[in-house]
C-alpha positions as CSV (number, residue, x, y, z in Angstrom):
1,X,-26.9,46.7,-31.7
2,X,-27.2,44.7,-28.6
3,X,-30.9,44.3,-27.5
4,X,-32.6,44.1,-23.5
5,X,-36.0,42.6,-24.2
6,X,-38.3,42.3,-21.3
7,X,-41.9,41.2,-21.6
8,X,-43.8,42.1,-18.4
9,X,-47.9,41.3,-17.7
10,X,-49.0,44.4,-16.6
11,X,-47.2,48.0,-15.6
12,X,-48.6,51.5,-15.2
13,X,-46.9,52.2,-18.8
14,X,-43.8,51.1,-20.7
15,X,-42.6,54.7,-20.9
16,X,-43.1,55.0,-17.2
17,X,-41.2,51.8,-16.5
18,X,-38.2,52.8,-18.7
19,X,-37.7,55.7,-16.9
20,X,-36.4,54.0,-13.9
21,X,-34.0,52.2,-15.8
22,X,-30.3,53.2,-16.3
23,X,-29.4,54.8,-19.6
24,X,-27.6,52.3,-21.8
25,X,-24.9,52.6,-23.7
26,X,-24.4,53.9,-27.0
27,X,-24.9,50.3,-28.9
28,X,-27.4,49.1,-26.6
29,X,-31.3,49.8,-26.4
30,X,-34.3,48.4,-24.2
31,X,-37.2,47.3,-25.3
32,X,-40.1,46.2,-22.5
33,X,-43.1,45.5,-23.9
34,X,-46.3,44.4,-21.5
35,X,-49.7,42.6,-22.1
36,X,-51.6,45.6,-20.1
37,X,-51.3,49.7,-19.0
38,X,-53.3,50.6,-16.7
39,X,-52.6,54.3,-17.9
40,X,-50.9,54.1,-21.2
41,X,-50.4,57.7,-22.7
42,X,-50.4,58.7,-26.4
43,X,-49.1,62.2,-26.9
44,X,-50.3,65.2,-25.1
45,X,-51.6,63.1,-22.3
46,X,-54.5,61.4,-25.1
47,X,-55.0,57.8,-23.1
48,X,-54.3,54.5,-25.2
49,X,-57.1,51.8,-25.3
50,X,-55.8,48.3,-25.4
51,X,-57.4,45.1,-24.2
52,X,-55.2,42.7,-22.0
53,X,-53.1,40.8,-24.3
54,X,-54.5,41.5,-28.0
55,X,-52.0,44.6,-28.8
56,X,-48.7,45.4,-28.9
57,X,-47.7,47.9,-25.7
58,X,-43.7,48.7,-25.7
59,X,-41.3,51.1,-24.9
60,X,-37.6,51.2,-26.7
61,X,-34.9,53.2,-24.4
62,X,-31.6,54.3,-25.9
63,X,-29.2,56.8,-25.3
64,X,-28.5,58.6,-28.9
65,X,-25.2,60.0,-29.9
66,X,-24.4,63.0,-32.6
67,X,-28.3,63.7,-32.6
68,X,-28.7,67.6,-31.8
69,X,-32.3,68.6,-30.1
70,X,-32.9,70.9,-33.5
71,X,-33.1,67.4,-35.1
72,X,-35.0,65.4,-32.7
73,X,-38.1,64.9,-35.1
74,X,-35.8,62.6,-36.9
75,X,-35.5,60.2,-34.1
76,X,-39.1,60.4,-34.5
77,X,-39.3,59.9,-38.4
78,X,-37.4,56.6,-37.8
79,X,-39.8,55.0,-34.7
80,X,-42.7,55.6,-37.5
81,X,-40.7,54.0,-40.6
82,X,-39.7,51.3,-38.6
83,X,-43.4,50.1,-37.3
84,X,-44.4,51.1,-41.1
85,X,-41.7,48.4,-42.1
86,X,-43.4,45.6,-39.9
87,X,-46.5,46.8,-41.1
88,X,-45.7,46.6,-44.6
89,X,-45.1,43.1,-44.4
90,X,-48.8,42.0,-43.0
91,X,-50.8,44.6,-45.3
92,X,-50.7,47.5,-47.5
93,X,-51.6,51.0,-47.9
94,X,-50.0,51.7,-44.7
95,X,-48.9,55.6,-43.8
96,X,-47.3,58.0,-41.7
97,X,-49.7,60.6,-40.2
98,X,-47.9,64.0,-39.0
99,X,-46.6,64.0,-36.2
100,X,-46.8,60.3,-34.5
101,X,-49.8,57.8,-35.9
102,X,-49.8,55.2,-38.3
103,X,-53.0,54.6,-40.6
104,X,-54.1,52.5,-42.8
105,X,-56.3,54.4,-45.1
106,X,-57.8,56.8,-42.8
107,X,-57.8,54.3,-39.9
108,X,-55.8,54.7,-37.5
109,X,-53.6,51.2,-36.5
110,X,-50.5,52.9,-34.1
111,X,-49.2,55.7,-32.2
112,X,-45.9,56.9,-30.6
113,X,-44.9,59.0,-27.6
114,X,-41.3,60.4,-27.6
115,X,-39.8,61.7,-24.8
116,X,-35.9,62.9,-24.6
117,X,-33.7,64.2,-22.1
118,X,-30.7,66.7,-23.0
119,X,-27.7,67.7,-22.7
120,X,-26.1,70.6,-24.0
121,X,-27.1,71.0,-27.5
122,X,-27.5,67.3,-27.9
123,X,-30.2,64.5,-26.9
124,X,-29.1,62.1,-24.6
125,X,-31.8,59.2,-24.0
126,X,-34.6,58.8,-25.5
127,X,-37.9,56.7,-25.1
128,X,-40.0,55.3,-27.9
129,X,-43.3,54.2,-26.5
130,X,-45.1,52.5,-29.5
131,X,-48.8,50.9,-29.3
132,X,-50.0,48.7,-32.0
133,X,-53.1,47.2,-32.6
134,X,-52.8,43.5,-33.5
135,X,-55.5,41.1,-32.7
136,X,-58.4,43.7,-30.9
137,X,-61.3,43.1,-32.6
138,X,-63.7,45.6,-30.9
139,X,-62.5,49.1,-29.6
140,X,-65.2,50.6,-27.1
141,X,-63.4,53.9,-26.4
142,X,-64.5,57.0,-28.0
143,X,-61.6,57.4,-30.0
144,X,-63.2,57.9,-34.2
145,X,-60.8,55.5,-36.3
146,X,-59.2,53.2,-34.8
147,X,-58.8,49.7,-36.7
148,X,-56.3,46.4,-36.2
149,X,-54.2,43.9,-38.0
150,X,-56.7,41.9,-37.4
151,X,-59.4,43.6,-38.7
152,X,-57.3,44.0,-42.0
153,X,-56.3,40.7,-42.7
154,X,-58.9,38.5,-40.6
155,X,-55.6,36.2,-39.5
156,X,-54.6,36.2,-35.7
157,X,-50.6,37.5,-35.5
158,X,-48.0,36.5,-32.7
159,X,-47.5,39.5,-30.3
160,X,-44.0,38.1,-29.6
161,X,-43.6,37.8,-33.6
162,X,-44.1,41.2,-34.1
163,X,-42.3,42.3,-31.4
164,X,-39.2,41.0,-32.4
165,X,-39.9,42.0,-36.0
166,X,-40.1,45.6,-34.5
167,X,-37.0,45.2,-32.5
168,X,-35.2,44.7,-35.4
169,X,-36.7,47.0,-37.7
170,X,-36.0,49.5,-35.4
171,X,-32.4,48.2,-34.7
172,X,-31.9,49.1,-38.3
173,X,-33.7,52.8,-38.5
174,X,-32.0,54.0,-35.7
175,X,-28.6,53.1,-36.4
176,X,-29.3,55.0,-39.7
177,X,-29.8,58.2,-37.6
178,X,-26.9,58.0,-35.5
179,X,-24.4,57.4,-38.7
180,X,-25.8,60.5,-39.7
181,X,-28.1,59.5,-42.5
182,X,-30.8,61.9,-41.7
183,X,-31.4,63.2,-45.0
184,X,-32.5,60.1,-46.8
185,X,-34.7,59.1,-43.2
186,X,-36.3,62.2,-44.1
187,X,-37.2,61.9,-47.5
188,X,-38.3,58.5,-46.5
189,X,-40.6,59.8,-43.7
190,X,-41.9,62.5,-46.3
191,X,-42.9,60.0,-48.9
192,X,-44.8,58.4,-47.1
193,X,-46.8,60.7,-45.7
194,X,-50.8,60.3,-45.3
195,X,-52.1,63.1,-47.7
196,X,-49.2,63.3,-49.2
197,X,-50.5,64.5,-52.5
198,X,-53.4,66.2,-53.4
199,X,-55.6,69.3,-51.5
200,X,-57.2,67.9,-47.7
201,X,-59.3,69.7,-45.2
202,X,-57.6,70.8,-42.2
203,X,-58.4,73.3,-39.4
204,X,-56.2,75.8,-37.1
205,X,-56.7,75.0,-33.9
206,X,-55.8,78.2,-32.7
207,X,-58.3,80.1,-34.7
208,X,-61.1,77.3,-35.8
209,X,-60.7,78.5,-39.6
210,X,-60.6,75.3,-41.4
211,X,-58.9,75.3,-45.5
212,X,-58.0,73.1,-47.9
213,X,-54.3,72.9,-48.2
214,X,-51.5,70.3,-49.6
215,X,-48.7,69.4,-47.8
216,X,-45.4,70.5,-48.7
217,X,-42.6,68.9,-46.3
218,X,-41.8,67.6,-42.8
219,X,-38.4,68.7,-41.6
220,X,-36.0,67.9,-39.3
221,X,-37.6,70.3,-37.1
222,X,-40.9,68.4,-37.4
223,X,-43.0,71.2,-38.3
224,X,-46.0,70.5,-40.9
225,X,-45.2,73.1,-43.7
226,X,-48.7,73.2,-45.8
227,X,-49.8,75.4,-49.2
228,X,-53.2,76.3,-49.4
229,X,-55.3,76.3,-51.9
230,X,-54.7,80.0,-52.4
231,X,-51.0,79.6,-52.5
232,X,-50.5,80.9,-49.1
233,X,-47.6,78.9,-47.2
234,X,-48.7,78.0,-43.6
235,X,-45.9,75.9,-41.0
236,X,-47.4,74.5,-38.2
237,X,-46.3,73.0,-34.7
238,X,-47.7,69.9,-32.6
239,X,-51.5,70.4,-31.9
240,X,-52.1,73.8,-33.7
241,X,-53.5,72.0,-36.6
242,X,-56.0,69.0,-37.4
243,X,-56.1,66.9,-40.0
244,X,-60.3,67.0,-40.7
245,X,-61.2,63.3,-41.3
246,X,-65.2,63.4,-42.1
């Protein structure tokens, strides 16, 4: 695909700048990336904490085609695989936490914030805003688990490098989805889930009951579908359940 990178010092966030920007064709994407937000967003409204120049803050803009809103999770599916792919060539033990973080072990090292626009039955742009920690030693915010590819590897890595490493990883994901190879993106996304095997403590948000359960699937849909320890089947949405770290 044809690639727009633009590398800006500072900007409110790169989601927020890309959604001034016209929608690019169908073999085109956008990808801004700056050195600072002064109000970068995770999902949910969550707030991002980055010092000036020591992560990676970017935003990818395209304008999907053939990828119906029932299936939007999978646009998501292949952000995540693609920053896993970068990731997987610095350290390992790197995986995919339901619905939009990265982790290495049960630190957390990236997030994404998706947001589509529509038309009729289909998505018709879409924004991946992707922060990265790369070379922040010390994070001051109150967030629990965050950790860096510094603090993995003890090595200093090239913003730009990655950057461009994500650009093309991404490049290669996404043109996956819109050739219609969803199936194998998510059986990818599923194996490599965090907690993918074994009984973990989670909680219902809606209710506080917290249980031990095992996680079945992802789908297309992007609903976590879970088996309890008791056999029961539980499916849930964005924020109605928590993963219960300590």
């Amino acid at each position: 695909m044809n690639k727009e990178m633009i590398h800006l010092d500072v900007t409110t966030s790169t989601n927020d700048y890309l959604k001034d920007c016209p929608t690019p064709a169908p073999d085109h994407f956008v990808m801004v990336r700056a050195d600072f937000q002064s109000a970068g967003r995770g999902q949910k409204g969550n707030s991002w904490e980055s010092n000036a120049g020591e992560n990676l803050l970017t935003s990818i803009l395209t304008s999907p085609k053939g990828v119906r809103i029932t299936e939007q999770f999978v646009l998501s599916m292949a952000g995540a695989l693609a920053v896993k792919s970068v990731l997987d060539n610095y350290c390992g033990a790197i995986k995919l936490k339901w619905p939009n973080d990265i982790y290495w072990f049960d630190s957390k090292i990236s997030g994404t914030l998706i947001e589509t626009a529509v038309s009729g039955k289909e998505i018709t742009r879409c924004i991946f805003g992707i922060g990265l920690n790369v070379n922040q030693e010390i994070f001051r915010s109150d967030a629990p688990n965050p950790i860096s590819l510094l603090n993995i590897t003890g090595l200093y890595t090239p913003i730009e490098r990655v950057a461009n490493e994500l650009a093309e990883a991404f490049d290669a994901y996404y043109q996956r989805v819109v050739e219609g190879d969803k199936d194998a993106i998510v059986s990818e996304y599923n194996d490599a889930l965090y907690r993918r095997f074994g009984l973990h403590r989670y909680e219902d948000t809606a209710t506080g009951e917290t249980f031990l359960a095992s996680i079945d699937h992802v789908g297309t849909d992007g609903m976590l579908r879970l088996t309890d320890e008791n056999g029961r089947q539980r499916a849930y949405s964005l924020k109605e359940v928590r993963f219960v770290l300590r």
